[in-house]
Structures are given as structure tokens and as C-alpha cells.
C-alpha positions as CSV (number, residue, x, y, z in Angstrom):
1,X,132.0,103.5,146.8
2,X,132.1,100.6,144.9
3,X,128.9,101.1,142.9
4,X,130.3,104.4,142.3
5,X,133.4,102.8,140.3
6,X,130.7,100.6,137.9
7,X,128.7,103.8,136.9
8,X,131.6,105.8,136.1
9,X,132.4,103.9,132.5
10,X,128.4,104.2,131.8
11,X,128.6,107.9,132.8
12,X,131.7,108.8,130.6
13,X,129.7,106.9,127.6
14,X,126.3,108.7,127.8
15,X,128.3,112.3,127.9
16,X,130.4,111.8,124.8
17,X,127.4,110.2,122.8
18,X,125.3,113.3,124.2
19,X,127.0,115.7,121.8
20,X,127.6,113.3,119.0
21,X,126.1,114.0,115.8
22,X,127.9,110.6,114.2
23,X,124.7,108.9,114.7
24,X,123.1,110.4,111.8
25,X,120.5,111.4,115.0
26,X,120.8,115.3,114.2
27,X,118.3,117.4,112.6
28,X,117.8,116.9,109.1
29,X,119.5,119.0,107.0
30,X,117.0,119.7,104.1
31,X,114.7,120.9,106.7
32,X,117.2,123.5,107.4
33,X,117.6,124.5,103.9
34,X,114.4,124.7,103.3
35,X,113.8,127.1,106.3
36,X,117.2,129.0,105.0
37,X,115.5,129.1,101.4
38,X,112.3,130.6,102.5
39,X,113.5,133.2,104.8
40,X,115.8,133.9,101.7
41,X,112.9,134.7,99.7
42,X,111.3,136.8,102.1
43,X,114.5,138.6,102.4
44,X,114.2,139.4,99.0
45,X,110.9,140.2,98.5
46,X,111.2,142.8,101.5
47,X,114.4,144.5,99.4
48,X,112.1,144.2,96.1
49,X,109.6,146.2,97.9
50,X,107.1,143.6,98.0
51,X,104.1,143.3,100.1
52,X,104.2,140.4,102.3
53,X,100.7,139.4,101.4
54,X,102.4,139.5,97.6
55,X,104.9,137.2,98.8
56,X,102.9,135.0,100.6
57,X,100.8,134.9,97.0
58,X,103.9,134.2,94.6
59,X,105.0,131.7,96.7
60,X,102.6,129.5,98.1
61,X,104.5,126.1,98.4
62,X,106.8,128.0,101.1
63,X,106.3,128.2,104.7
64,X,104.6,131.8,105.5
65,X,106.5,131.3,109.1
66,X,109.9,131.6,107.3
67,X,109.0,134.4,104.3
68,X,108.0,136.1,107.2
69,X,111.1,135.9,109.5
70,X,113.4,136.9,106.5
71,X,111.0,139.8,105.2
72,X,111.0,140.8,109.3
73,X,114.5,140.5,109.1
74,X,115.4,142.3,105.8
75,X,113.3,144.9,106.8
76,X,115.3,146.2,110.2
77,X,118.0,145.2,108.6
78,X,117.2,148.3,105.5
79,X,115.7,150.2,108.0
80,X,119.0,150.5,110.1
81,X,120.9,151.2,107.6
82,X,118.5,153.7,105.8
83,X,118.3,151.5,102.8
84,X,116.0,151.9,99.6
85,X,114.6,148.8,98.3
86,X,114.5,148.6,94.2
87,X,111.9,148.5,92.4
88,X,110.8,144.9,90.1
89,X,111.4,145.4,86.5
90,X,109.8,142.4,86.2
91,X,105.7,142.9,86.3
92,X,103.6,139.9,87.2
93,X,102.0,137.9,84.3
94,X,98.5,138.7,83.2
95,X,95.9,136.4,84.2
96,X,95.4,133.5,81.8
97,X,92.3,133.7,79.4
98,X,89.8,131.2,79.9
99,X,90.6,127.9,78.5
100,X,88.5,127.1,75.7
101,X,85.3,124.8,76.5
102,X,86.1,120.9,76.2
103,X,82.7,120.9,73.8
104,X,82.1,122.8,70.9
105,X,78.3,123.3,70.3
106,X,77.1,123.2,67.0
107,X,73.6,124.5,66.5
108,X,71.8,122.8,63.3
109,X,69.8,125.6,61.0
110,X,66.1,125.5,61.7
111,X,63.9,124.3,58.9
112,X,62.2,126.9,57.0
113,X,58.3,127.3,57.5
114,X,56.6,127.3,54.4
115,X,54.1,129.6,53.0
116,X,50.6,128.9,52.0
């Protein structure tokens, strides 16, 4: 029993550091914001009536993982309650025109061929 009496301090110690988020040893929290951020915008590409595929293509420095989960999400969640999703105002830019060549080629006239 003694040995029992020695362990019980070390015990008590590791349980109240087991749920302790003092030691800065929790998840990060911009890793969570980003996730929250991304399933944000799928959320609101689902309501915008968005293709996935669309809003993998608009946003491509997100995590398709996430955009998924939220457009998943957004979607039961209109579904259940037999919502209509609204239409963008906003259309996508045009494609850019090709930029302009770095050179410019100039041509010299030919010489003229002379008669005779």
C-alpha cells in the first residue's frame, strides 16, 4: 500500500493537466477558422445556387474537403426546410484578352526591283 500512497500525487497531476488547454498544447485556432471559413463559403455557394464544381473553380486556394461539407450541409439544410436558393446578380468576369506580345515586330519594306 505504500507505493500506492507515492503514485497518488503523480496520478492527481497527469488528470488535471489531461484536460488543460493552458499549455498553449490545443489545436490551433486559425486552422479552425480556416475550416469554419471554407465551409462558410460552400454554404453560400450552395444557397447562391452554385455548382460545386463552380465553387471549387472560384475558390481554389480553399480546401475542397470543407466547401464540400458546408455546400453538403447548406443543402439538407434548404432541402428540409423547402428553401429556394437566389439567384447571383453578379455574373462572372469575362475571360481576359490576351496580353499583348513582349516584342513588337517590325517588318522593313522590301526594295523595289527595277525594270530593264
Amino acid at each position: 500500500m505504500p507505493s500506492m500512497n507515492r503514485n497518488l500525487p503523480l496520478i492527481i497531476v497527469a488528470l488535471l493537466l489531461s484536460g488543460c488547454d493552458l499549455l498553449g498544447l490545443g489545436p490551433d485556432p486559425r486552422i479552425a477558422q480556416r475550416e469554419a471559413d471554407a465551409k462558410a463559403v460552400g454554404g453560400a455557394c450552395r444557397h447562391g445556387m452554385r455548382s460545386i464544381e463552380d465553387c471549387y473553380t472560384l475558390n481554389k486556394g480553399i480546401a475542397k474537403s470543407s466547401i464540400y461539407a458546408g455546400w453538403r450541409e447548406m443543402d439538407e439544410y434548404m432541402r428540409e426546410n423547402k428553401l429556394e436558393g437566389v439567384r447571383p446578380e453578379i455574373q462572372p468576369a469575362p475571360p481576359a484578352a490576351p496580353a499583348a506580345p513582349a516584342e513588337e515586330i517590325i517588318q522593313e519594306p522590301k526594295a523595289k526591283a527595277k525594270k530593264g
